[in-house]
C-alpha positions in Angstrom: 15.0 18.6 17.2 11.8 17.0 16.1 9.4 14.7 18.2 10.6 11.0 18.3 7.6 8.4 18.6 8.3 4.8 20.1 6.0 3.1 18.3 5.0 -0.1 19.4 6.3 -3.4 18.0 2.2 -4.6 16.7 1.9 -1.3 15.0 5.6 -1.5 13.6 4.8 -4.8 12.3 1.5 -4.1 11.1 2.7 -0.7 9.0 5.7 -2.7 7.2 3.2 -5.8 6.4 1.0 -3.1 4.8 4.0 -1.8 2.5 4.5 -5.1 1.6 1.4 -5.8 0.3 0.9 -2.6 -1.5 4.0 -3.7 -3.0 3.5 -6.6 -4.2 0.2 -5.3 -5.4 1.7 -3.3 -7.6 4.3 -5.4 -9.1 1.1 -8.1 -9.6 -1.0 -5.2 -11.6 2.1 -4.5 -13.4 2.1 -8.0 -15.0 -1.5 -8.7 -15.6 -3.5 -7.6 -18.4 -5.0 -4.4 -18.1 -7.8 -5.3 -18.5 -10.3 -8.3 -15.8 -12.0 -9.5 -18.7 -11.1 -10.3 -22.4 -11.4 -7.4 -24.3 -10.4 -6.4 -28.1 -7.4 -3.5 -28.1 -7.7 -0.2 -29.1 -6.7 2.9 -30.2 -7.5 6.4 -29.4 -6.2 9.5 -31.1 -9.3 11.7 -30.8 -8.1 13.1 -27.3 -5.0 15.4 -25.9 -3.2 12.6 -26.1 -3.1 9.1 -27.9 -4.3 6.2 -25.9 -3.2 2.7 -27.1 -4.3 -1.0 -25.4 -3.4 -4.4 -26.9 -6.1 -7.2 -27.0 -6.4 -8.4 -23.2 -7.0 -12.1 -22.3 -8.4 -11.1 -19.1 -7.2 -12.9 -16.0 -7.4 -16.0 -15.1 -9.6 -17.0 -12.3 -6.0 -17.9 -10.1 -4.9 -14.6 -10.6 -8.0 -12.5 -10.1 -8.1 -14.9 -6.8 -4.3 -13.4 -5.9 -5.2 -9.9 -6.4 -8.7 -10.6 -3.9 -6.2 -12.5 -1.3 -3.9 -9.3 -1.3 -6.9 -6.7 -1.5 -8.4 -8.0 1.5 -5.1 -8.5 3.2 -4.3 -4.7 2.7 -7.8 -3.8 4.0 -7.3 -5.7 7.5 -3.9 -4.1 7.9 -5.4 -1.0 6.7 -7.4 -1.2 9.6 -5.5 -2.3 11.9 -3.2 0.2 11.5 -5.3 3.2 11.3 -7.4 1.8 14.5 -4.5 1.2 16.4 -4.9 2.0 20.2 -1.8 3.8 20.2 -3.3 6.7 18.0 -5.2 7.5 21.4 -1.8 9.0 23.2 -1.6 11.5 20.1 -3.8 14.4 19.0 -3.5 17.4 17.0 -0.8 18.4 14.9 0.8 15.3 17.2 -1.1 12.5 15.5 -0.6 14.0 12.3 3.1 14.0 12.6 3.2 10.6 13.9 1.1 8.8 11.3 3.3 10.6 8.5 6.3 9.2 10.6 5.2 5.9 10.9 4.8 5.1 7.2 8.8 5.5 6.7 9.0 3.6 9.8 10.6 0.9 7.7 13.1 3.6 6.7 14.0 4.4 9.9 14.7 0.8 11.1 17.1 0.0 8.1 19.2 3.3 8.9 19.3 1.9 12.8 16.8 3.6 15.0 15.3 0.0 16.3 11.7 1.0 17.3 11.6 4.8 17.2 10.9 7.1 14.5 13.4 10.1 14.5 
């Protein structure tokens, strides 16, 4: 049977805050412009393979304001989480294990094991 881990709640809390903001992350650069500032489109046949970009607007100061909110929100959980106290208890091969475990914590506590990873 493999090792269970009883996280605490903080680092629980912390982890599934950090998936949520790498989440909605992504779905934000998914709807932007892809490119910060206005730039003309292009198109690039020259390579291995054909690279195409409309015209880009750029984004608006609101949005490039969103994306710095979330970016420094997913540094300070980034942080917190990797410099959690709890990573103390753990070493080797241990601490691996458990930092891979934690990150489908979320996964976990939908299929009903409250606080510990299986």
């Amino acid at each position: 049977m493999a090792t269970s881990y009883d996280f605490p709640s903080d680092l629980l809390a912390g982890q599934e805050e950090l998936r949520q903001v790498r989440a909605e992350l992504a779905a934000l650069f998914k709807r932007l412009p892809w490119s910060v500032e206005p730039l003309d489109g292009f198109s690039d046949d020259a390579g291995w393979r054909k690279v195409e970009r409309p015209a880009s607007p750029g984004w608006t100061a609101d949005e490039q304001a969103e994306v710095e909110k979330l970016r420094r929100r997913e540094h300070e959980l980034a942080v917190l989480v990797t410099t959690h106290r709890y990573w103390s208890e753990l070493t080797g091969p241990d601490g691996v294990d458990a930092r891979s475990r934690l990150k489908h914590a979320h996964e976990a506590q939908r299929d009903g094991f409250a606080g510990q990873c299986p």
